[in-house]
N, C-alpha and C positions, 0 to 999 in steps of 0.2 A: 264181747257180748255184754250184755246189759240186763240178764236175768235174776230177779231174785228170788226170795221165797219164795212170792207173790205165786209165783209157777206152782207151788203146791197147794193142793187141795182144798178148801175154804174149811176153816176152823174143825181140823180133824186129828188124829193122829197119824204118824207117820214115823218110818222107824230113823233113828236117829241119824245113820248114814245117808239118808235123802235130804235132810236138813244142814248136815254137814255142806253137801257138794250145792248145794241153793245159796249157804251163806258163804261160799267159795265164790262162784259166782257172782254174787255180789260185790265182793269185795275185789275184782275184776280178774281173775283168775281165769284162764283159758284155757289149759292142760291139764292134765295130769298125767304124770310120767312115772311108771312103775313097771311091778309086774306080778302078776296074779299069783293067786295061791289059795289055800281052806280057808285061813283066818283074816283073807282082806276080801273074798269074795262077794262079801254084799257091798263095799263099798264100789268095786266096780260096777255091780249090779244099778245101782242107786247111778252111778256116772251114765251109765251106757241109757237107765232107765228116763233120764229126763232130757238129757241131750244139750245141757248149759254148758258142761264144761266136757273139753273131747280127753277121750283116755288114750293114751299111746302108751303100746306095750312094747319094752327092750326086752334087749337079747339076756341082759345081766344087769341087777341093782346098781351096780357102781356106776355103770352108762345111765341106768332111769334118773341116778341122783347129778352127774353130769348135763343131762339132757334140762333140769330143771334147774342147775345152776346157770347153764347158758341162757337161757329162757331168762331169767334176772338179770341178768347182764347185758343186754340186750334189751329189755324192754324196759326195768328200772322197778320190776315188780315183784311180790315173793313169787318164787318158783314152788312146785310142787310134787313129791313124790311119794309113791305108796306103792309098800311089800308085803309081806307075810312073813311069820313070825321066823325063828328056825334059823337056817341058812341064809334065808331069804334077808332078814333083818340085818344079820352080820354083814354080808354084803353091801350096805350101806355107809357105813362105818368111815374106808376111805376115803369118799366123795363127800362125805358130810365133815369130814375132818379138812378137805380141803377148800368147802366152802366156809369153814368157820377159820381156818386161815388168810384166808384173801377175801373176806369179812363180805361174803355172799347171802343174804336170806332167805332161806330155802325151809320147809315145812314139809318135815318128812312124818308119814300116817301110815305107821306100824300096826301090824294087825298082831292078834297074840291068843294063845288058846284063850276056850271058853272058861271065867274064873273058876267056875263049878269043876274044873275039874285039876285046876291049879296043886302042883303038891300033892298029887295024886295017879304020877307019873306019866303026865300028858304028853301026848307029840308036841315036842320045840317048846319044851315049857323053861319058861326065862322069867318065873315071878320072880326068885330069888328064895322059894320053899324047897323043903324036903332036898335041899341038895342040889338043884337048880343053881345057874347064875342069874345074877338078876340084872334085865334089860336096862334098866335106870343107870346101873351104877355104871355101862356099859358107852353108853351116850351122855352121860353127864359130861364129860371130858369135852366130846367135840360136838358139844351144841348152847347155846345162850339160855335155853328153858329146854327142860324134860320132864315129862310127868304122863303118868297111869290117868287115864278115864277110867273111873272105876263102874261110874253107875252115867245115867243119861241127862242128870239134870248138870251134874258137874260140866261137860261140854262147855255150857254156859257162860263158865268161867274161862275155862281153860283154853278154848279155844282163842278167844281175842288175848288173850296173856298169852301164848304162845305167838300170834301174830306178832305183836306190840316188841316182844323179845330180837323177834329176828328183822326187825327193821330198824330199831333201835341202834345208835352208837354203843359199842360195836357190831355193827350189822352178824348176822351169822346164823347160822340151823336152829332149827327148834322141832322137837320132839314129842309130838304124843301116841302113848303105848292106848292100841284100841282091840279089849277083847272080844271074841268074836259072838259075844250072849247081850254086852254094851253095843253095838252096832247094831245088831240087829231090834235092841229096845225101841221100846213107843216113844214118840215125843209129840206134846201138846203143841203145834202151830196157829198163831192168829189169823183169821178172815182176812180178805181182800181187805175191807174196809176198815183193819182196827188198826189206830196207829205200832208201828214197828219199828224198835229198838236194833241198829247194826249189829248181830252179833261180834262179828269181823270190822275193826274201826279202819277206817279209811285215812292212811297217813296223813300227817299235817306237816309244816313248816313246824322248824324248831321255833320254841319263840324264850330259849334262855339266852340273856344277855351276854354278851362279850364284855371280858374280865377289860377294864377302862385302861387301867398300869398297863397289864400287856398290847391292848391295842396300841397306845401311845406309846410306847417302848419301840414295838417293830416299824411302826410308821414313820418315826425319828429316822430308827437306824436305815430302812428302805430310803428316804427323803435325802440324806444326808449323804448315802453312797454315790461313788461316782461309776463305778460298775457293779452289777447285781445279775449272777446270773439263776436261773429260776430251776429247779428240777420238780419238775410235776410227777405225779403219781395217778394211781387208780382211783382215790376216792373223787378225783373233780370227776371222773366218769361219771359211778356212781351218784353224785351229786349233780351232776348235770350241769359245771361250771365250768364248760370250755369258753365259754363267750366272754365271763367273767377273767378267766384267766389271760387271754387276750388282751382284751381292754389294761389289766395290770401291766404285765406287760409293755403292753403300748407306752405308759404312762412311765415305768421309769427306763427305757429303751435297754431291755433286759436280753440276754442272752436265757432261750427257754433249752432245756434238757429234761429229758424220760424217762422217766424208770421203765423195765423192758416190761411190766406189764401194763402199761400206759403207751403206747405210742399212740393212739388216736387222740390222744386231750388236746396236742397243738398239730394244725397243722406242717404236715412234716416236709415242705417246699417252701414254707414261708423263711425268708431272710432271717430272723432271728433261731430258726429250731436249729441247738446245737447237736443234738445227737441222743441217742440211748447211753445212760449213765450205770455202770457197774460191769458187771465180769462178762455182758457180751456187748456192751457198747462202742463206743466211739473214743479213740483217743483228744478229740477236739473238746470234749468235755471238759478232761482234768485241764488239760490248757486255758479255757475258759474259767475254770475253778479258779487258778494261780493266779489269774489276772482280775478276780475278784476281787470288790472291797466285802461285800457280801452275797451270801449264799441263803437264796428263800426256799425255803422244801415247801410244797405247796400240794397237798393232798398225799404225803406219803412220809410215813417213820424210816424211810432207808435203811432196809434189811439189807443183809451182806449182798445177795444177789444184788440190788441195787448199788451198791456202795463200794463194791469189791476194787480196788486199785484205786480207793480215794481217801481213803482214811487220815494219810500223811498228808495230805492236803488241808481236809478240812479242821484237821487241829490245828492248823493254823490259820485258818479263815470265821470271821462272825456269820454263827448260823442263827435264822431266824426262820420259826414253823407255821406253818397254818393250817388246822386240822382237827380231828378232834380225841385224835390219841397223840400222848407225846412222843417224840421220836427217839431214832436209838442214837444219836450223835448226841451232843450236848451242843446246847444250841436255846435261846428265847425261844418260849412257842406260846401262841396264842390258840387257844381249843375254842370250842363253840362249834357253831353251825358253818360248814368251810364254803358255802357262797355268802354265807351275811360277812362270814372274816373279809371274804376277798373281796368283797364290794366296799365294807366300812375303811379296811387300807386304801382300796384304790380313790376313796373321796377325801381323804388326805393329804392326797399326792396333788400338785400342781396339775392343770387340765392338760396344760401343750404337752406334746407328748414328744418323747426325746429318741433321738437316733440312738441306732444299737451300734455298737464299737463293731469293727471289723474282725473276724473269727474264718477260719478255716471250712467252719461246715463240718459236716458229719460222711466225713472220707473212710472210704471203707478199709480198715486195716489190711496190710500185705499177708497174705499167710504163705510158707513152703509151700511146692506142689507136691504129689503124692508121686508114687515112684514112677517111673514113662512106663514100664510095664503094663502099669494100668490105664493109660493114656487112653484117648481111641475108641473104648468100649463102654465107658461112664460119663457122664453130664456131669462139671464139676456145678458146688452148689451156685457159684455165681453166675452161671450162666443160664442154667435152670430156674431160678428167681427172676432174674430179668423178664423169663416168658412169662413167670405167674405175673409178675409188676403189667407187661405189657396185657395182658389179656385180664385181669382184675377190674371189674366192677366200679364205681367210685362211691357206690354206697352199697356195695357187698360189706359183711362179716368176716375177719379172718380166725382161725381159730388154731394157733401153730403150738407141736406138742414138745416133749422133751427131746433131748439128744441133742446130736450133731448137726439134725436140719433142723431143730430147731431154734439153735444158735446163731445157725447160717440167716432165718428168717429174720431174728427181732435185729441183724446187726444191717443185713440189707435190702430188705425190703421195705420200701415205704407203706403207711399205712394207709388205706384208704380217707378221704377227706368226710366221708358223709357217713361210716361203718365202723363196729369196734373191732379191735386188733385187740385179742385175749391171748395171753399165756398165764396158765394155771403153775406159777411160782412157790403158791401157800405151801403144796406140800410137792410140787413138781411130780405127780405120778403120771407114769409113761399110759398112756390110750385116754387120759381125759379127753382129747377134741371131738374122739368121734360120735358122744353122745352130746355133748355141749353143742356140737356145731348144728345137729339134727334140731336139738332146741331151739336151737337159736335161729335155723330155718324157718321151723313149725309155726315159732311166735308172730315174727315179722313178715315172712311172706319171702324174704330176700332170698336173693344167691350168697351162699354163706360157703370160704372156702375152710378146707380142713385140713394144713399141712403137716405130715407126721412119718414119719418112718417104718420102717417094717418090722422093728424092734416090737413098736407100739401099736401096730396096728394086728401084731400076730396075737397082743393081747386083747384086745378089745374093738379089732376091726369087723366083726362078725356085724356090729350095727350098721355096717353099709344093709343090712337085711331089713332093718326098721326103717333105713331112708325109702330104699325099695316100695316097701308094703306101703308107704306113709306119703311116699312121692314128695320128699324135701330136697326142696332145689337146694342141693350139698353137691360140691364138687370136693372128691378126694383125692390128694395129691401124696402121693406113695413117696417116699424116697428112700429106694430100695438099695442098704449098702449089705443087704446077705452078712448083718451082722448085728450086735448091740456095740455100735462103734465104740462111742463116748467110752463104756468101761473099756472095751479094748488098750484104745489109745491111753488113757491112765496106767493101764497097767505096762502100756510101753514106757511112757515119760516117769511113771514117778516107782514104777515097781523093776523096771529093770527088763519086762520081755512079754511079750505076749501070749497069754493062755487062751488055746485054741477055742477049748468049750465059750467063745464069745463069736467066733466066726463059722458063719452058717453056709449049708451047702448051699446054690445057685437055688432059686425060689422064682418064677414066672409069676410073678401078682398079678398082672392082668389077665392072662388065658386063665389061669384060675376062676378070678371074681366073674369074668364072663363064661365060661362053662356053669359058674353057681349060679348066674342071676343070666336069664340071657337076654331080661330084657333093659339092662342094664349098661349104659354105653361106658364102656369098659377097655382102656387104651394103654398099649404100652410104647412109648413114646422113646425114641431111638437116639433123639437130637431135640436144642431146643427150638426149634423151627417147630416139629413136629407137639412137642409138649405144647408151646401155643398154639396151636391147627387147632390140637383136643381140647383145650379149656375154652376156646371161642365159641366151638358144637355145645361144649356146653352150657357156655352161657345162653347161648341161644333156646336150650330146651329148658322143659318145664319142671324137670326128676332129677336127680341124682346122675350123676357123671363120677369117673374113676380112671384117674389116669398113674402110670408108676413108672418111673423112672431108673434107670440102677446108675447108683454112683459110688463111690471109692469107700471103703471103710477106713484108709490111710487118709484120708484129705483131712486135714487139721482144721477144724473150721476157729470162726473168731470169737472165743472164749478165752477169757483173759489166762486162767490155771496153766491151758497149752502153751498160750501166745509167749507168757515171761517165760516158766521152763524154756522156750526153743532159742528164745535171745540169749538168756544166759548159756545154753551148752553153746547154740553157735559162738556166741565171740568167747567162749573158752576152749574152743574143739571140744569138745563132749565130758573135757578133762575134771570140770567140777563137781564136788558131790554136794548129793542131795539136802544134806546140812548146811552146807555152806550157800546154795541156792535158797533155801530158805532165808537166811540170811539176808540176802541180798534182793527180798521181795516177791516172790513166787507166790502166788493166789492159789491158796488151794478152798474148793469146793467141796461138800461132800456130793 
């Protein structure tokens, strides 16, 4: 949309929540994703009243603040969400802490009692008076800007400084507290005809120079290697540097790897992609690693998740960064702006561009099967992947959650060539997809898939009801092991036996979601034959699709923590202890 103040009223007043969603608006803003309440009710009013930006209402905050993280990730823009004070504001908390870890920009518009009646025992009162907690101190934590609107002129300020924060290196949430006597205030708007200042500035290119020594430094050591392989990260998403990073690439005939929430930055059929790099990746990685002369991290600090079974490697490998945080390995890094980096290295580099040495590819690790008991009546995940691979969009969205399927996804499934492949890493909490994926429907238009478990979706699956109402083409892909595997299996491998409270009676997820929604095609899929029948139907329609599958809570999927625990007990017969597997390299995750 393309609307701006201009939409309001010729030189009048106007309360300040209409001026708000106008300079939203303008600054290209298309959602907003919350969910109502006393003290955010005019700014709804004000959304619904002008029609610039559309409001979609969740089931639950954490899903409104998901729904507006995918909505950024996906389109490259701030996302937006708005609650009400109380309950309502807490509930944000974790998704804003997850967007400020995987350095998401999002602009969450907290409503809050009327001040007049602040410290004066108000419902959901969070000044920080009379024995209140105070909201500030609350979200300072997990946001880049927090601050109280106190009165209407302030806005002014505060608004584009809270922009500016969350798009800013380090990208991340930003917070304004709006009382509910402040929102509903007057504000002075200019005529059609008077010139008009953005309140909300309109991102720019970076224009701070690259440090000269470190350019020159990494460009040497890149120039000079005879093998370089490349582990990309999420920021070239966000930056919008897959083309670039290609081209790099190209030019020193690099061996490329992903961090597991990157797999779309290269694509992942090209000759050189070695694989997802950390505790659910590819073995052909660290092999690639060993045969390096160096190692370029290329939009990503390599957090354990990423890094997990390569540590002993990379202390003995030269690492070189590009980015604009520095990483956790020790390693050259060059910060700035991570396309002007990767452009200025790769016009350094000689034009012809060099063959990649021969590598193995990104072969899917062996795991145990689960016991034959269970044979027969579950879709292991690799087989069930296959059918999402074959029925997958090539410029659909994927958006796969925590656990055991979600393991299973970032190690084999490929990521589509024109779509993003997200996993929410930052803070790993279980049901993010299914407000992010609806986001991330909403914004694009796309068929956007959602792969998560039952674990995850018993906590935050109810938003299959906002795809419904909202008609987002979301396909949700259940994989349903009647259990919270992941901890299960921990507490077999590293505790010694399993405590049942993780394993769930037998649960029908599809006759369910289709008894609740009935107009909602809604499939329980037997085989993978059949899981691909139902994700083609729904590719084919226009809404939300729901398909669930039941598979083994035993099946070990390729997660590094599992993978060494099982090689070590097998080649010991089971005889080693747990110290001593330590020892001897066992990845543990929390």
């Amino acid at each position: 949309m393309t609307s701006t103040t201009s939409n309001l009223p010729e030189a009048k007043t106007v309360r300040l929540v209409d001026y708000l969603v106008a300079e939203l608006a303008r600054a290209g803003v298309t959602h907003v994703f919350g969910v109502g309440g006393a003290n955010i009710e005019d700014l709804y009013d004000a959304v619904h009243r002008w029609g610039a930006v559309r409001g979609v209402v969740a089931k639950h905050e954490f899903s409104a603040v998901t729904m507006a993280d995918g909505y950024a990730r996906t389109t490259r823009r701030i996302g937006v969400v708005a609650a009400t004070s109380g309950g309502g504001a807490m509930n944000l908390v974790p998704g804003l802490a997850e967007a400020h870890a995987s350095r998401v920009p999002v602009l969450a518009l907290v409503g809050q009692p009327p001040t007049g009646q602040e410290g004066r025992g108000a419902f959901q009162d969070s000044s920080g008076k009379a024995g209140s907690f105070d909201a500030r101190e609350v979200f300072a934590p997990v946001s880049r800007f927090c601050a109280r609107v106190d009165d209407a002129d302030s806005l002014m300020e505060l608004l584009p400084r809270a922009v500016a924060a969350a798009q800013a290196d380090p990208r991340g949430p930003a917070v304004l507290l709006l009382p509910k006597d402040v929102q509903q205030a007057q504000i002075q708007v200019p005529g059609r005809g008077a010139a008009l200042t953005p309140c909300v500035p309109t991102p720019t290119a970076s224009a701070a120079r690259l440090d000269e020594v470190a350019l020159t430094t990494v460009s040497d050591a890149l120039r000079e290697a005879g093998r370089v392989l490349v582990i990309a990260g999420e920021d070239l998403a966000a930056a919008d540097a897959r083309t670039e990073l290609a081209e790099l690439a190209r030019r020193l005939g690099a061996w490329v790897a992903v961090t597991p929430d990157a797999k779309d930055v290269f694509d992942n059929r090209d000759p050189r992609f070695a694989g997802v790099a950390g505790v659910m990746g590819h073995a052909n990685v660290e092999d690639c690693l060993r045969r390096a002369d160096v190692c370029l991290l290329a939009g990503t600090r390599l957090p354990l998740m990423a890094r997990g079974g390569l540590d002993r490697v990379l202390a003995t490998t030269d690492v070189v960064c590009l980015g604009p945080e520095p990483p956790f390995v020790a390693g050259t890094a060059l910060g700035g702006d991570l396309r002007d980096a990767l452009r200025a290295v790769t016009a350094r580099l000689p034009p012809r561009p060099r063959p990649c040495p021969p590598h193995a590819g990104p072969l899917p690790t062996p795991m145990p099967s689960p016991p034959s008991q269970a044979r027969g009546r579950t879709i292991p995940y690799a087989q069930a992947l296959a059918a999402v691979e074959a029925a997958l969009p090539q410029d659909a969205h994927v958006f796969v959650d925590a656990g055991n399927a979600g393991a299973s996804a970032v190690h084999l499934l490929p990521a589509p060539r024109h779509g993003r492949f997200v996993v929410a890493v930052g803070m790993g909490g279980m049901g993010y997809t299914f407000g992010a994926g609806i986001g991330a429907a909403l914004a694009t238009g796309r068929r956007t898939y959602v792969l998560a478990g039952d674990g995850a979706f018993f906590m935050h699956g109810m938003e299959v009801h906002t795809a419904v109402e909202y008609a987002a083409p979301v396909t949700f892909v259940i994989f349903n092991n009647n259990a919270h595997a992941m901890c299960a299996l921990r507490e077999e491998v590293f505790q010694g036996g399993v405590r049942h409270d993780d394993l769930f009676a037998r649960t029908d997820l599809a006759a369910g979601v289709a008894a609740a929604f009935p107009s909602l095609d809604a499939t329980g899929a037997g085989d993978a034959a059949q899981l691909r029948t139902a994700l083609l139907r729904g590719n084919a329609g226009g809404g939300p699709a729901f398909v669930a599958v039941d598979c083994d809570p035993r099946e070990i999927p390729p997660f590094l923590p599992f993978q060494s625990f099982t090689e070590i007990t097998e080649s010991t017969n089971g005889s080693e202890s747990k110290e001593s597997s330590d020892e001897r390299g066992v990845v543990h995750v929390g």
